[in-house]
OpenMM code with the backbone's topology and positions (N, CA, C; nanometers):
from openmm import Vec3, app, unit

residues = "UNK UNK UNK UNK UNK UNK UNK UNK UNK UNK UNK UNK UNK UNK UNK UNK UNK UNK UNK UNK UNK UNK UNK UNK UNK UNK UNK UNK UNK UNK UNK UNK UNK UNK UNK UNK UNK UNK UNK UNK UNK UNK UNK UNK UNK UNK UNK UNK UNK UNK UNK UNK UNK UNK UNK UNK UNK UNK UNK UNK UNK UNK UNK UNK UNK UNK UNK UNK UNK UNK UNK UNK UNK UNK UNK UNK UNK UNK UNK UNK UNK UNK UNK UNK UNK UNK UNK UNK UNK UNK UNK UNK UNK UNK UNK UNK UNK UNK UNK UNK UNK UNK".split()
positions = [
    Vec3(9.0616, 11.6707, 7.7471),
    Vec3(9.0084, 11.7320, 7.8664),
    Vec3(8.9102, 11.6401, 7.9375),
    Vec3(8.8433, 11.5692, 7.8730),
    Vec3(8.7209, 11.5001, 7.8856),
    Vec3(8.8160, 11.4018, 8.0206),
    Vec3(8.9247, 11.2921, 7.9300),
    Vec3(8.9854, 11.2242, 8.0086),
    Vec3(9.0335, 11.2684, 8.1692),
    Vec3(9.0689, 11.3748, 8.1900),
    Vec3(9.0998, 11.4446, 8.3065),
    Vec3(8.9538, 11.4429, 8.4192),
    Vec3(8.8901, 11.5083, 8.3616),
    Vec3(8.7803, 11.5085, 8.4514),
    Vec3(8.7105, 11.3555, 8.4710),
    Vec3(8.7315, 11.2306, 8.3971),
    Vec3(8.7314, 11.1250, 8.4299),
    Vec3(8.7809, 11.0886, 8.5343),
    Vec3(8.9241, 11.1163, 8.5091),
    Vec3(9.0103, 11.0545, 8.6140),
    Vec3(8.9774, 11.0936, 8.8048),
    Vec3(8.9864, 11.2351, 8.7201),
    Vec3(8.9251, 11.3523, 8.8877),
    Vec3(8.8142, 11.2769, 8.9592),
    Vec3(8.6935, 11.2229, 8.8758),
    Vec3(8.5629, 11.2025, 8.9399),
    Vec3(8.6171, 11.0266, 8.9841),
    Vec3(8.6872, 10.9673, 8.9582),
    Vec3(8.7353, 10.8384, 9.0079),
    Vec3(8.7877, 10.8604, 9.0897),
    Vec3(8.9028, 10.9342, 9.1298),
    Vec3(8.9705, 10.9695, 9.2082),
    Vec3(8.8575, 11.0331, 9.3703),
    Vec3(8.8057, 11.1369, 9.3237),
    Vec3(8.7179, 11.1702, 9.4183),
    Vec3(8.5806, 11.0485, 9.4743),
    Vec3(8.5712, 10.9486, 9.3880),
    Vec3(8.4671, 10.8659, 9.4333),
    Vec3(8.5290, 10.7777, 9.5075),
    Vec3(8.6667, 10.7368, 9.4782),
    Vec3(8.7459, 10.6495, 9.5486),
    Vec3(8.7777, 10.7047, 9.6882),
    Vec3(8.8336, 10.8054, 9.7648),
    Vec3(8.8118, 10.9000, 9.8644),
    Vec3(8.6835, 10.8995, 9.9111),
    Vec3(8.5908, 10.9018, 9.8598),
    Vec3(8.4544, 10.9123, 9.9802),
    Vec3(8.4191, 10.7316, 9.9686),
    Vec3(8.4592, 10.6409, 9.9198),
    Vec3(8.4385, 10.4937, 9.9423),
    Vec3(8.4991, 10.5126, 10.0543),
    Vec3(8.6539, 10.5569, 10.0795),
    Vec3(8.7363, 10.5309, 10.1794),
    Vec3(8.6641, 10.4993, 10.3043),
    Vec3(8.6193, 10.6832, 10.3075),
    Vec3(8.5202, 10.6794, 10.4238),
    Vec3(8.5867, 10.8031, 10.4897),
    Vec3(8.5339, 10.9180, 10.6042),
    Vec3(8.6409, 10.9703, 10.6337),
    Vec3(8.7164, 10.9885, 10.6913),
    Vec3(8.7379, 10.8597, 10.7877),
    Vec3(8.8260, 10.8295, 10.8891),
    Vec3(8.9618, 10.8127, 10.7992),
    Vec3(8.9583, 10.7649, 10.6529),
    Vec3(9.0830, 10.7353, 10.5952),
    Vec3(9.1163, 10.8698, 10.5184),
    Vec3(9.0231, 10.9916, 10.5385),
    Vec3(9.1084, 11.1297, 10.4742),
    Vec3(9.1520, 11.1437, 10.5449),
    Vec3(9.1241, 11.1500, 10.6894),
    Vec3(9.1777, 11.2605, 10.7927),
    Vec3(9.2429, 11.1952, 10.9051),
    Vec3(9.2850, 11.0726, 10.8847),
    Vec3(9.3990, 10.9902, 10.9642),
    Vec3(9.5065, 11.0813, 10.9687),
    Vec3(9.5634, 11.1220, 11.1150),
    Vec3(9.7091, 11.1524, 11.0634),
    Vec3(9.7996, 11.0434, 11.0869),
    Vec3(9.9019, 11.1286, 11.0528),
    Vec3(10.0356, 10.9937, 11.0573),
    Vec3(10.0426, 10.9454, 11.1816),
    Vec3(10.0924, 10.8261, 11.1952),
    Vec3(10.1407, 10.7654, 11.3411),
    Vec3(10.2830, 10.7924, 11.3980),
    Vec3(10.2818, 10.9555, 11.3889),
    Vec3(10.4017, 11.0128, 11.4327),
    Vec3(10.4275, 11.0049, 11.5403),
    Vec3(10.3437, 10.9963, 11.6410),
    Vec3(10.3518, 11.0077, 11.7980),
    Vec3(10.3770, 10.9212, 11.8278),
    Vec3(10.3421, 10.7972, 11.7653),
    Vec3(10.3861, 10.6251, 11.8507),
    Vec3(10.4966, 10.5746, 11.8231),
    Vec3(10.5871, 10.5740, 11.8837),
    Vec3(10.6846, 10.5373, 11.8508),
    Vec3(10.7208, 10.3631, 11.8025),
    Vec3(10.6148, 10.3193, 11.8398),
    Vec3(10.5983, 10.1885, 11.8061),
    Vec3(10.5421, 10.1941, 11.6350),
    Vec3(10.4750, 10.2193, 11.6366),
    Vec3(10.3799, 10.2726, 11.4811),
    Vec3(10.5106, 10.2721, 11.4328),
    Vec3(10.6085, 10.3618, 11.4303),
    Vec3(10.6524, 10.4714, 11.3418),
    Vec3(10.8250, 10.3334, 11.3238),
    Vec3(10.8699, 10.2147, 11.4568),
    Vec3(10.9695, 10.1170, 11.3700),
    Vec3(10.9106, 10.0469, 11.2925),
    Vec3(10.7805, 10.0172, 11.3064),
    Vec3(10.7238, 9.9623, 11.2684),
    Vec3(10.6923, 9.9587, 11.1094),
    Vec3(10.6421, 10.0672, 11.1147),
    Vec3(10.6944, 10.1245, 10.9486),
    Vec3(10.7747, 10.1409, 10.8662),
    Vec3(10.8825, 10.1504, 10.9535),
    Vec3(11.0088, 10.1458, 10.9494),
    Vec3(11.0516, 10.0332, 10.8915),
    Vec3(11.0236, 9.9041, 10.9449),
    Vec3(11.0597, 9.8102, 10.8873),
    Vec3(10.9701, 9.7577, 10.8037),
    Vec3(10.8667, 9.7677, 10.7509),
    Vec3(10.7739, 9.7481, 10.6457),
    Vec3(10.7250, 9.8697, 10.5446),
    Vec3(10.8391, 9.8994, 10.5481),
    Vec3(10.8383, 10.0627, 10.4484),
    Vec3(10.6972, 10.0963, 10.3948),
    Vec3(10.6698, 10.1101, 10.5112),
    Vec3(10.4758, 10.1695, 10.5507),
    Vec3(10.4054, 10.0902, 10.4622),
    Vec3(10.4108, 9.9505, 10.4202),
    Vec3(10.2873, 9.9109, 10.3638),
    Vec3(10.1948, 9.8661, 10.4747),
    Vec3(10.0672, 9.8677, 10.4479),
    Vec3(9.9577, 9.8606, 10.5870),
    Vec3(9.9623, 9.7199, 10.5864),
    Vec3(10.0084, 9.6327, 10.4972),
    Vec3(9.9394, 9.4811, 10.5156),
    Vec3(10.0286, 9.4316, 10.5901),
    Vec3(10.1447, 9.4581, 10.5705),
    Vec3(10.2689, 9.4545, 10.7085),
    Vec3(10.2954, 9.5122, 10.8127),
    Vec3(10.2313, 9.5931, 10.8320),
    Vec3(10.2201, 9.6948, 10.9199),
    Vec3(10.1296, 9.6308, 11.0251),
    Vec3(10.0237, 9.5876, 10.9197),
    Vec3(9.8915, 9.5021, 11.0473),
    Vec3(9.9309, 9.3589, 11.0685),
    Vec3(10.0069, 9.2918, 11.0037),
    Vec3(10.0978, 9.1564, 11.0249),
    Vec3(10.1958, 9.1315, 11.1607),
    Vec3(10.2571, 9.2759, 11.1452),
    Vec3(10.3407, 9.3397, 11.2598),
    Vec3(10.3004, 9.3648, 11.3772),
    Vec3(10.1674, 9.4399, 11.3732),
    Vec3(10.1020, 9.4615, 11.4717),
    Vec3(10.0979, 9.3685, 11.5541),
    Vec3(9.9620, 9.3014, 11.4687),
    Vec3(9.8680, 9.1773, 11.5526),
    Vec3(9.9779, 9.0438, 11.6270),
    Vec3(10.1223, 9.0218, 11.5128),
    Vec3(10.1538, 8.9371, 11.6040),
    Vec3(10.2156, 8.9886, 11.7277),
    Vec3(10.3420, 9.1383, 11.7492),
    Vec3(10.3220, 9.2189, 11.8361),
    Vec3(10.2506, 9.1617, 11.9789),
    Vec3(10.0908, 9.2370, 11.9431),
    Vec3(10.0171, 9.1677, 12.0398),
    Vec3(10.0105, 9.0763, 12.0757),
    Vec3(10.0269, 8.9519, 11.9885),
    Vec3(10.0132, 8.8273, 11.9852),
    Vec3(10.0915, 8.7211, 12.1312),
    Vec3(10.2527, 8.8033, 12.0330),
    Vec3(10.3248, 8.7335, 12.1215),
    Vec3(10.3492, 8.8269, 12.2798),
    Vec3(10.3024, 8.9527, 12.2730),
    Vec3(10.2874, 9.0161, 12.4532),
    Vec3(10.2385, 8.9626, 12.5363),
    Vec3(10.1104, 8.9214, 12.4438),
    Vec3(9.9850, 8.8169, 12.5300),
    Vec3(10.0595, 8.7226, 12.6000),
    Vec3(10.1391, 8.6030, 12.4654),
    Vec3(10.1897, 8.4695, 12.5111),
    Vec3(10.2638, 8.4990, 12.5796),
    Vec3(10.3607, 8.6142, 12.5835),
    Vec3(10.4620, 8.6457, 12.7362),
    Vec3(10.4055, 8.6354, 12.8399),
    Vec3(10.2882, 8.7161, 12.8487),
    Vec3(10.2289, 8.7633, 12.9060),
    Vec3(10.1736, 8.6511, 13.0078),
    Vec3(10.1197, 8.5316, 12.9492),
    Vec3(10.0494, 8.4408, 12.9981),
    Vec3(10.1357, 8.3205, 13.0134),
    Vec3(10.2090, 8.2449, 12.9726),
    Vec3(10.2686, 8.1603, 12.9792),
    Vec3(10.4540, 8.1293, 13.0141),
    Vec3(10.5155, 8.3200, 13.0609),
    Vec3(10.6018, 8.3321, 13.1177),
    Vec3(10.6524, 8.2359, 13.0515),
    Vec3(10.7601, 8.2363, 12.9412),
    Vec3(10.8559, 8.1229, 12.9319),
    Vec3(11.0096, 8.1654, 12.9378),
    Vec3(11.0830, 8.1003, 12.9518),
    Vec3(11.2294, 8.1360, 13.0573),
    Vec3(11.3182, 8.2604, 12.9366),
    Vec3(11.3829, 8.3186, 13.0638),
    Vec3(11.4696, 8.4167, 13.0479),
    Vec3(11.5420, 8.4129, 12.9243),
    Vec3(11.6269, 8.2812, 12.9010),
    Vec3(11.7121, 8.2278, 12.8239),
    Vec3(11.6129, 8.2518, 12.6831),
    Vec3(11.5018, 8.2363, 12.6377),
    Vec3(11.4212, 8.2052, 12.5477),
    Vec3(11.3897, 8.2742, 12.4803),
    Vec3(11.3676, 8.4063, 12.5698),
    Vec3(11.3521, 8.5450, 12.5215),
    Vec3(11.4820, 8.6214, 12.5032),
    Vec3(11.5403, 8.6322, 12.5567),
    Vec3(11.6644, 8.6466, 12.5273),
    Vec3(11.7365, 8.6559, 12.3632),
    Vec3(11.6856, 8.4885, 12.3375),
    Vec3(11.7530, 8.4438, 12.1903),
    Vec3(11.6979, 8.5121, 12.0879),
    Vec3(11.5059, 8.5073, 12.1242),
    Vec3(11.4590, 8.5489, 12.0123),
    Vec3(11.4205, 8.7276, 11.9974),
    Vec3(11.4947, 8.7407, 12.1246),
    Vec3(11.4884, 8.9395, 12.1083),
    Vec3(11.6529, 8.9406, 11.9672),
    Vec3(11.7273, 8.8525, 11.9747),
    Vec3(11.8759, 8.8400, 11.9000),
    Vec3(11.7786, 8.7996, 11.7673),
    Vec3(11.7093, 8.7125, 11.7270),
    Vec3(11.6599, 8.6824, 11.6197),
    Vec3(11.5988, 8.7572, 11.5376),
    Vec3(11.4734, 8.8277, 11.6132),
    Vec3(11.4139, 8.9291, 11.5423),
    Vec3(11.4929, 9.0583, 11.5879),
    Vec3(11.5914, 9.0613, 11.6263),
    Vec3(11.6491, 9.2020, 11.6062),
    Vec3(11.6433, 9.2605, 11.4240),
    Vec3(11.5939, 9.4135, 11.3885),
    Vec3(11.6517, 9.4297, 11.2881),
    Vec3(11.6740, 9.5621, 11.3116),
    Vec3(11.8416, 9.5985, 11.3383),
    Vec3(11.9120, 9.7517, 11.3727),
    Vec3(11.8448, 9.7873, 11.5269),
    Vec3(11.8815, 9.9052, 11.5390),
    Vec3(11.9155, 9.9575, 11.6721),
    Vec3(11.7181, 9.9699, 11.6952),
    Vec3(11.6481, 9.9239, 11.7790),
    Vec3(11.5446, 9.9496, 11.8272),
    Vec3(11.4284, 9.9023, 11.7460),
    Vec3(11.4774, 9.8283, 11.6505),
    Vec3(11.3565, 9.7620, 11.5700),
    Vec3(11.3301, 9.6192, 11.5969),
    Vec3(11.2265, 9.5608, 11.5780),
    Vec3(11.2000, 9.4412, 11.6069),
    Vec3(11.1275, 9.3525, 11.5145),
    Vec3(11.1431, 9.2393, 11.4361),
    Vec3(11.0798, 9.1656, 11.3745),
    Vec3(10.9536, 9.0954, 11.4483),
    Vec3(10.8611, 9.1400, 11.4518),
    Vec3(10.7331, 9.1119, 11.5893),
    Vec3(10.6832, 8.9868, 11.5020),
    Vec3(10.6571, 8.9787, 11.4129),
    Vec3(10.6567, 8.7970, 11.3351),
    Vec3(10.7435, 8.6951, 11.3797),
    Vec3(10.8649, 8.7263, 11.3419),
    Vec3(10.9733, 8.6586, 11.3793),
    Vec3(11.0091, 8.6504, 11.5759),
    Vec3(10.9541, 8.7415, 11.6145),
    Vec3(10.9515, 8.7055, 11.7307),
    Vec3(10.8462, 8.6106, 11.8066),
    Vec3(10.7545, 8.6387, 11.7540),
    Vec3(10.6312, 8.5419, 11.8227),
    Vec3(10.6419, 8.4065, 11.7376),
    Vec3(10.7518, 8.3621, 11.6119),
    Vec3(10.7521, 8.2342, 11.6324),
    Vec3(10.8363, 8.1864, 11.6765),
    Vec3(10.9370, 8.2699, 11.7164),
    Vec3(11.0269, 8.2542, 11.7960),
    Vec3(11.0151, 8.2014, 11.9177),
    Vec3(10.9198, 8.2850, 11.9985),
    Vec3(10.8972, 8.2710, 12.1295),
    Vec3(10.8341, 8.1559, 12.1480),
    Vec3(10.7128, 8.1112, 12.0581),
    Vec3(10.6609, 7.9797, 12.0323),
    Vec3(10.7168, 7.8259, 12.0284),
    Vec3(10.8455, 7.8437, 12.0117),
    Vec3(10.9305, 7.7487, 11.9515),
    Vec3(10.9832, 7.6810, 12.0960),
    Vec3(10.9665, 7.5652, 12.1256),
    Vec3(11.0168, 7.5573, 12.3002),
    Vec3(11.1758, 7.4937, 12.2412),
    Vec3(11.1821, 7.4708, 12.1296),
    Vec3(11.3166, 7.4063, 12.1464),
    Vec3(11.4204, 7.5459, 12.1441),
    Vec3(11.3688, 7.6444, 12.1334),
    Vec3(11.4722, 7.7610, 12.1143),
    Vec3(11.4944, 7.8012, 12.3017),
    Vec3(11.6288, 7.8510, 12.2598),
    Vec3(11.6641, 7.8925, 12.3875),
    Vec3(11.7175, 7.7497, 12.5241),
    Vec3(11.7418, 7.6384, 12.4702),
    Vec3(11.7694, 7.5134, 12.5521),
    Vec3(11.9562, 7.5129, 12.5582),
] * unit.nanometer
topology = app.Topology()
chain = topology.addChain("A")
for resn in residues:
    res = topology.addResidue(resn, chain)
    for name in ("N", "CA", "C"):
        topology.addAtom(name, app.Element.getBySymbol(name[0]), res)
């Protein structure tokens, strides 16, 4: 019995370390971005935030340095993975790459 209530009071100390933004997160059901995203990193967060940031990463570099049609093109085919998912890693080194898309 002893062992149980060990475990309980670890368990419960580990939960208020969290903090309580991490009890009462809900899911990222609404974003549809969140949710391929997860999709393709079968919800681990460290891929999830890998995914993200380059995501952003490479919107930015679209964003700013416009590089040709042809370029993007290839590497939307590269990081394709299935109907509406996107390898957002694989795309931003994609997009990076000037010899791609020539």
């Amino acid at each position: 019995m002893r062992g149980t209530a060990e475990i309980l009071l670890v368990l419960s100390a580990a939960l208020l370390a969290a903090g309580p933004s991490a009890a009462r997160r809900p899911p990222p059901l609404r974003d549809p971005v969140l949710v391929r995203i997860g999709m393709i990193c079968r919800w681990d967060r460290a891929c999830m935030q890998d995914q993200q940031s380059a995501m952003e990463a490479a919107l930015h570099y679209v964003d700013r340095k416009s590089p040709p049609a042809r370029r993007i093109r290839a590497c939307n085919r590269n990081a394709a993975r299935g109907a509406d998912r996107t390898d957002w890693v694989g795309f931003y080194n994609c997009i990076r790459n000037r010899r791609i898309g020539r």
